[in-house]
Phi, psi and omega in degrees: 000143198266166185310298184286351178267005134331298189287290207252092187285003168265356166294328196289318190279358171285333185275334181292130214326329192262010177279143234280332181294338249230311168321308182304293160303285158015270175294329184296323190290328156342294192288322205282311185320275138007280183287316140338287164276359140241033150263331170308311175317327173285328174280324156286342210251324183285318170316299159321326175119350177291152171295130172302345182279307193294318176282312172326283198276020173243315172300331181281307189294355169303290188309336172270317172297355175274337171306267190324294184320271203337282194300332161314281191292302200285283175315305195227024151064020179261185179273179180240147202212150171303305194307313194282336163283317159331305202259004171258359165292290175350297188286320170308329200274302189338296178312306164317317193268011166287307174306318200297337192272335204280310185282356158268313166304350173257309211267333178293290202296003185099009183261154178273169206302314186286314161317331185284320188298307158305350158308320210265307048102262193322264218312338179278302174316303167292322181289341174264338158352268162345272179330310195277330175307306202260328207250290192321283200263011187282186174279342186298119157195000000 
């Protein structure tokens, strides 16, 4: 432990690992990683000649198992379980269908279709943050 986080033990606990902004950075980097890796998957799978309704949801489901490692192990350090895969497909579809309302309610309101999306982004990003922190990813099995 370095000298200043002796003198300040709540700086020592912002840095420790399970602490939740820390969980949090983390999880966004998690998500970038994720996303990264299923648009690549989608672009490849249209090169190859797969259908966009067919490549979209093999790609989105890459990016969630890539999710779901990630975030097990790297993000909240927990263990893997039947229960905890369950409930982060919950949370994922949950999320889908939160973006999904969310960019209809900003585009019924007048925002445009690329902007609603990015509208849409934070609250959806924190709320499963929460959600895989306190349901998903807790100590309860």
């Amino acid at each position: 432990m370095s000298e200043s986080s002796i003198a300040d033990p709540g700086r020592a606990r912002l840095f420790h690992r399970h602490h939740p902004s820390r969980q949090f950075v983390r999880y966004v980097l998690a998500g970038l990683v994720n996303t990264t890796l299923s648009f690549g998957v989608y672009r490849g799978l249209l090169e190859i000649g797969t259908p966009y309704a067919v490549a979209a949801p093999l790609a989105f489901a890459v990016g969630s198992v890539s999710g779901y490692i990630l975030n097990r192990r790297w993000t909240f350090a927990a263990a893997d379980s039947t229960r905890a895969r369950l409930v982060y497909v919950v949370v994922q579809a949950a999320g889908a269908g939160t973006t999904s309302l969310l960019v209809w309610l900003f585009v019924t309101a007048g925002t445009g279709r690329v902007w609603a999306y990015l509208a849409a982004i934070p609250p959806v990003t924190v709320s499963t943050f929460v959600a895989n922190r306190l349901w998903t990813f807790s100590d309860r099995d």
